[in-house]
C-alpha positions as CSV (number, residue, x, y, z in Angstrom):
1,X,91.6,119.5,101.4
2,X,93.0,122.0,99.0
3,X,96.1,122.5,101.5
4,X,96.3,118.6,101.4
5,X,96.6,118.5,98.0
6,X,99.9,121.3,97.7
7,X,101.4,119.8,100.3
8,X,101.6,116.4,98.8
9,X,102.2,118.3,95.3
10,X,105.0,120.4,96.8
11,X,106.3,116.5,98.2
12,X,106.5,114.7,94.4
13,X,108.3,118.5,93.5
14,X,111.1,118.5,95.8
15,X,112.0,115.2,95.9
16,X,112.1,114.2,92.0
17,X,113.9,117.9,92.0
18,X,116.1,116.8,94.2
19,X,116.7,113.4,92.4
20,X,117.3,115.2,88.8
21,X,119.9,117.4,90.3
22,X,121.6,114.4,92.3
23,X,121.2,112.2,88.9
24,X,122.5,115.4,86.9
25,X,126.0,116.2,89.6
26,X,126.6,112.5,89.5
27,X,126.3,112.2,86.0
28,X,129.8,110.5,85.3
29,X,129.1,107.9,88.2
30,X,125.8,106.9,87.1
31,X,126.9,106.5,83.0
32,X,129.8,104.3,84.9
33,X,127.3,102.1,86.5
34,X,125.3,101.9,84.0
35,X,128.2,100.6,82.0
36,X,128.6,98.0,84.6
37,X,125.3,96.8,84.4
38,X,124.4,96.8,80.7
39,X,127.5,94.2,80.9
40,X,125.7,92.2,83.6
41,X,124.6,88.7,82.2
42,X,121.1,88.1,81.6
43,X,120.6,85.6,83.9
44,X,121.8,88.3,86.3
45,X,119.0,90.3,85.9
46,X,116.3,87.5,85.7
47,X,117.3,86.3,89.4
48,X,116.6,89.7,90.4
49,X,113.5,90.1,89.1
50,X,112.3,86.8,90.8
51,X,114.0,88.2,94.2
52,X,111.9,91.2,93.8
53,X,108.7,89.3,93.3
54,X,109.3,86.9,96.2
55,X,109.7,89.5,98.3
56,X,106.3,90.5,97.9
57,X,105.3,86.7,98.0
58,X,106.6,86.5,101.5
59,X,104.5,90.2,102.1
60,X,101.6,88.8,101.0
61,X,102.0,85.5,103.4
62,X,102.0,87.7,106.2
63,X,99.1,89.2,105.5
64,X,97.7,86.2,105.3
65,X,98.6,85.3,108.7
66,X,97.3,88.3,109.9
67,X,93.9,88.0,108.2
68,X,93.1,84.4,109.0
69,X,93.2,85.1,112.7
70,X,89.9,87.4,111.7
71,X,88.9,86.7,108.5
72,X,88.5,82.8,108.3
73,X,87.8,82.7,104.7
74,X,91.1,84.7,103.8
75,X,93.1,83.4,101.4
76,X,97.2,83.3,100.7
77,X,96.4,84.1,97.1
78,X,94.6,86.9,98.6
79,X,97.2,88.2,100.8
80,X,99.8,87.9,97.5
81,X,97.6,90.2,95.4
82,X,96.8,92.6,98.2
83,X,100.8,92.7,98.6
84,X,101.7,94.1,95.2
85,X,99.0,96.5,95.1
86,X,100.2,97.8,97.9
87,X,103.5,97.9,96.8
88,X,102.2,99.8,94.0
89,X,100.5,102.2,96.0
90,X,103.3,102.3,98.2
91,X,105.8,103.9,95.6
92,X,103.7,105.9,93.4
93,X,102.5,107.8,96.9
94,X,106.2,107.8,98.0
95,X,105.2,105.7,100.5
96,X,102.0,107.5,101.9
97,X,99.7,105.3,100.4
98,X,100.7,102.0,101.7
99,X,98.7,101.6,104.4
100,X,96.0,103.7,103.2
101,X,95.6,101.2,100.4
102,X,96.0,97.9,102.7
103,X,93.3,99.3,104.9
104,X,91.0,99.1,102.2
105,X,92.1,96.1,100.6
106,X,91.6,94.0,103.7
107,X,88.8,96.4,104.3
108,X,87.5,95.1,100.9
109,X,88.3,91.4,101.6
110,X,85.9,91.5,105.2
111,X,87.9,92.9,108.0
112,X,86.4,96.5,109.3
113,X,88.3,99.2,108.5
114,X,89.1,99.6,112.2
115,X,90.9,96.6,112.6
116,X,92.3,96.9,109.5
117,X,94.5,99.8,110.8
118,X,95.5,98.1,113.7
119,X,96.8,95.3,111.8
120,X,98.6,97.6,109.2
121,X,100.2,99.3,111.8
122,X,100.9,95.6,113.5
123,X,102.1,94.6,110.6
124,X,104.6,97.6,110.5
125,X,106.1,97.1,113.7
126,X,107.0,93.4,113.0
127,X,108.8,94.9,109.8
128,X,110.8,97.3,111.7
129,X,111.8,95.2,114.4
130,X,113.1,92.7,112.2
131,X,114.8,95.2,110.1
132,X,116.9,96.1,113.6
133,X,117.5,92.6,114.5
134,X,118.9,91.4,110.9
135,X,120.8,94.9,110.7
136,X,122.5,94.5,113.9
137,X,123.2,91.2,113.4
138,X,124.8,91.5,110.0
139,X,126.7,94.7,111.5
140,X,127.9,92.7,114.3
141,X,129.0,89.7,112.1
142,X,130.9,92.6,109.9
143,X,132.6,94.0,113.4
144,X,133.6,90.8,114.8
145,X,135.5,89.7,111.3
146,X,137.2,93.7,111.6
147,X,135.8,94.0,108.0
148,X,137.1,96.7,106.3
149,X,133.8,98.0,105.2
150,X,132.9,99.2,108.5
151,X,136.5,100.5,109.9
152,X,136.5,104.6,110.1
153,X,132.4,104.7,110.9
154,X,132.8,103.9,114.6
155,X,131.0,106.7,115.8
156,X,128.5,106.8,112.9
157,X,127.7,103.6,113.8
158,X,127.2,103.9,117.3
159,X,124.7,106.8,117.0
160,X,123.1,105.4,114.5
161,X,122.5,102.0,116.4
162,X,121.8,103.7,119.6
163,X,118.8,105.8,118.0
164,X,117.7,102.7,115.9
165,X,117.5,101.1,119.0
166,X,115.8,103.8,121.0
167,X,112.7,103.9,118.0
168,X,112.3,100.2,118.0
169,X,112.1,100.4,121.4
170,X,109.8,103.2,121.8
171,X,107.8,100.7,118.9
172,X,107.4,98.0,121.3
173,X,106.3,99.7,124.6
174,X,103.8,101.4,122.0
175,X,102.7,98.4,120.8
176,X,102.9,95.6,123.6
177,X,102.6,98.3,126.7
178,X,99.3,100.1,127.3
179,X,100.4,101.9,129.9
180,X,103.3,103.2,128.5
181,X,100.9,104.8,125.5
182,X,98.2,105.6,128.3
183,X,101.0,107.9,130.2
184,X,101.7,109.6,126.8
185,X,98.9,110.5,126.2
186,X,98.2,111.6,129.7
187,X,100.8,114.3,129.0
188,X,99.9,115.1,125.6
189,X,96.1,115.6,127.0
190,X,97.7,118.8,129.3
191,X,99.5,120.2,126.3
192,X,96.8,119.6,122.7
193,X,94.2,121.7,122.5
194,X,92.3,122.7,120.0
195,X,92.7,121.4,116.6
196,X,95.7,119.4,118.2
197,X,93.3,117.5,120.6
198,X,91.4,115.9,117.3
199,X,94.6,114.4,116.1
200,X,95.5,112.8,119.7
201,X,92.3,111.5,119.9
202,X,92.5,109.9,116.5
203,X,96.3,108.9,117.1
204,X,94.9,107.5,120.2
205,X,92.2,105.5,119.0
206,X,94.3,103.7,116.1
207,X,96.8,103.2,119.0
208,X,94.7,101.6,121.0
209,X,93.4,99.4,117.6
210,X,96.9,98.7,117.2
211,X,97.6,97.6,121.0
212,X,94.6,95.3,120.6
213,X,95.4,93.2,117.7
214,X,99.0,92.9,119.1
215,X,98.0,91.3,122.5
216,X,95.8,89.7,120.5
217,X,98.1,87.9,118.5
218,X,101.0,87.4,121.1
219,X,99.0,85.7,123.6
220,X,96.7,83.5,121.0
221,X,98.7,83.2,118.7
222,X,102.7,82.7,119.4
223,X,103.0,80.7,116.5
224,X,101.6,83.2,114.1
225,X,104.0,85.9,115.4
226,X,106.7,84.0,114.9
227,X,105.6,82.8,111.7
228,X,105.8,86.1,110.6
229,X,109.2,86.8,112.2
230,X,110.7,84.3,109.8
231,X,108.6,85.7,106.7
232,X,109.7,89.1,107.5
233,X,113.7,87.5,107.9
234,X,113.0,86.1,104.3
235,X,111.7,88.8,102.6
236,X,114.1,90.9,103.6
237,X,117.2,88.4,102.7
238,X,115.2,88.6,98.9
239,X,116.6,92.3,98.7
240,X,119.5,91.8,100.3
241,X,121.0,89.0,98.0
242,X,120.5,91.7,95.0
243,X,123.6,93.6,95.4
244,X,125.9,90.4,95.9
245,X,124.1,88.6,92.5
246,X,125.5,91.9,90.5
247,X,128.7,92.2,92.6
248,X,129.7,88.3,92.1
249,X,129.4,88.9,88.6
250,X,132.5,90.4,87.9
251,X,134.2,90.3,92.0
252,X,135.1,87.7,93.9
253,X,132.6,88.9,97.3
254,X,131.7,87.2,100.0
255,X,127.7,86.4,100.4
256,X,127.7,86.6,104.0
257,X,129.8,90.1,103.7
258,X,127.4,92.0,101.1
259,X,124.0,90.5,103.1
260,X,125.9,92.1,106.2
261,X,126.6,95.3,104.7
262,X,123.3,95.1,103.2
263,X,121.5,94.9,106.2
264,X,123.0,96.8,108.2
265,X,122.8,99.8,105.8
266,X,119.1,99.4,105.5
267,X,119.1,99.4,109.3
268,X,120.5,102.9,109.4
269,X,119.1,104.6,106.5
270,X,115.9,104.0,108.5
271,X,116.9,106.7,111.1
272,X,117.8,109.2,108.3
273,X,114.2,110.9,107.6
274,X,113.4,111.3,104.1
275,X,110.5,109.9,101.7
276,X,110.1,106.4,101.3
277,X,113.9,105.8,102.1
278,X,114.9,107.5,99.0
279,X,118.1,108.8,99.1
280,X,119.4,107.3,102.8
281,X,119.7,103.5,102.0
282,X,121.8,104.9,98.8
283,X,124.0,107.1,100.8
284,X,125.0,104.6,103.7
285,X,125.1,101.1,101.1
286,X,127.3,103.0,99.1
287,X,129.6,104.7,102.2
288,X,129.9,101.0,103.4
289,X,130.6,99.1,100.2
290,X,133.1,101.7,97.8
291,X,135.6,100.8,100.8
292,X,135.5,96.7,99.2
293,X,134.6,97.6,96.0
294,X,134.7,99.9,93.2
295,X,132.3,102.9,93.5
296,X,130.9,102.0,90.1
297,X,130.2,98.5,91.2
298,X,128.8,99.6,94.1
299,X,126.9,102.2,92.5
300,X,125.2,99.2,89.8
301,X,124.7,97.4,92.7
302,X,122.6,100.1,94.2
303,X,120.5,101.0,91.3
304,X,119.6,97.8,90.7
305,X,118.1,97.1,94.6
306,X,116.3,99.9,94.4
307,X,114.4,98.9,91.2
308,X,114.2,95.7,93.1
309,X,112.3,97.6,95.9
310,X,110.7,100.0,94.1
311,X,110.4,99.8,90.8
312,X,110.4,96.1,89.5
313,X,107.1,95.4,91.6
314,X,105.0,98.3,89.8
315,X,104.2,96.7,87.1
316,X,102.7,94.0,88.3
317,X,101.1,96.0,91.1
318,X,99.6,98.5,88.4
319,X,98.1,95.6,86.7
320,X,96.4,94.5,89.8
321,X,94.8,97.7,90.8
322,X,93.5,98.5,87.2
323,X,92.2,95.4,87.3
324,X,90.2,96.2,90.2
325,X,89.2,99.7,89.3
326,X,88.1,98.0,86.0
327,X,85.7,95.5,88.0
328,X,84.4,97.9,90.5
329,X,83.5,100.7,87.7
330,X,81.6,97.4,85.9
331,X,79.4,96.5,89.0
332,X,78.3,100.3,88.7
333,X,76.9,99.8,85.6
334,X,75.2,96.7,85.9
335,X,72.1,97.1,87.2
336,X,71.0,95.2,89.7
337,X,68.4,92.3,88.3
């Protein structure tokens, strides 16, 4: 527990070190953009704000469509709140906590803790499936019109699509495929042992939860899952409308163009392995878009959808969770009549 504990210590160390001394080197950049968007009109910001919060509106519908298949009872306003605490949870843990949190909220709401998992990770899958699809589509779209935000990055691009494609793949035969799990594990039975044989068998047994809400919902419900394709396609349109809002303030950008670039950024930063994203949508959004626009524009742009994604929703998701801490320390102290 104690080891637990350093590790995730050490974690919040490194990477708000490393995010002082990339704020600190960059420090004539960032004042730039900054510039840019204490200029930004106010109505600028206020449209962000609501894209921010929609976003987890549409999180919270799929949950909803999740829960209802189990939990008959369930509520949308119910799968809202449990989005922004999550979202809270989600950023303060650096995105360790997400799930965690979900998994008790739904645990909370009537759904065992069991099937709560498998949903999560159900849930999870859907998001980074569609995260590949809109990303390739908007890269495509960008390839096909020879925009000049993409010229140079052939071979970037291709790795990076070919080992997007290769994990959302892997994703799928985990999720749809029993027998492509049940041959994994086959192998990893000969080569765990030891304290590596309890984490298989846990891995395995939230797999198999996983496997069984999937098939669950593909051959019961079709219409669900593709329900929450399109939520998951809107969501993620919420963020990536922010940078053209603070770009067509001042540039005359093309929607379609920035939503491309957009997307398909987010669809590579996702192979580049660091906490919570931070750091690897920055790096490829602003790669893509200095080459149309100017690197402080680009740079305002950034900062502002990542405190659409990150920090915009914790205040309302704070709220939320003290609210609930407030009301389960209060049935504690009333006794029982």
């Amino acid at each position: 527990m104690k080891q637990g504990k350093k590790k995730s210590w050490l974690k919040y160390v490194l990477v708000f070190g490393l995010i002082f001394f990339a704020c600190w080197y960059e420090r004539n950049f960032l004042a730039q953009a900054a510039e840019k968007i204490r200029k930004l009109p106010d109505w600028t910001i206020f449209i962000i704000i609501v894209l921010s919060l929609t976003y987890l509106v549409w999180e919270g519908t799929i949950i909803w469509l999740l829960m209802r298949q189990s939990v008959k009872h369930y509520s949308w306003m119910q799968g809202v709140r449990c989005s922004f605490v999550c979202s809270f949870f989600r950023t303060t843990t650096l995105g360790s906590g997400g799930g965690v949190a979900q998994m008790y909220e739904m645990n909370r709401d009537g759904l065992p803790l069991a099937r709560g998992a498998g949903l999560s990770m159900v849930q999870y899958i859907f998001h980074k499936v569609s995260i590949t699809l809109y990303g390739l589509i908007g890269f495509l779209c960008l390839l096909f019109a020879k925009d000049e935000s993409v010229s140079g990055y052939t071979a970037f691009l291709a790795a990076g699509i070919g080992l997007t494609a290769l994990i959302t793949a892997a994703l799928l035969l985990v999720t749809a495929c029993p027998s492509f799990s049940n041959w994994g594990f086959l192998i990893a039975e000969r080569l765990c042992h030891g304290k590596w044989q309890d984490k298989r068998d846990k891995m395995k047994a939230q797999i198999d939860s996983m496997q069984e809400e999937s098939l669950r919902l593909l051959k019961h419900s079709p219409r669900t899952a593709g329900g929450i394709f399109l939520c998951d396609f809107a969501k993620l349109t919420c963020w990536y409308l922010v940078p053209w809002f603070v770009l067509s303030a001042d540039l005359p950008v093309s929607l379609w163009q920035i939503v491309c670039i957009t997307a398909a950024a987010q669809m590579l930063a996702g192979v580049i392995p660091t906490p919570a994203g931070l750091g690897s949508l920055e790096f490829v959004f602003l790669m893509f878009s200095t080459k149309i626009v100017g690197a402080a524009e680009a740079g305002a742009a950034m900062i502002l959808l990542r405190c659409a994604v990150n920090i915009i929703p914790l205040v309302p998701g704070a709220l939320l969770a003290l609210t609930d801490r407030r009301k389960k320390k209060g049935s504690r102290e009333c006794p029982a009549e």
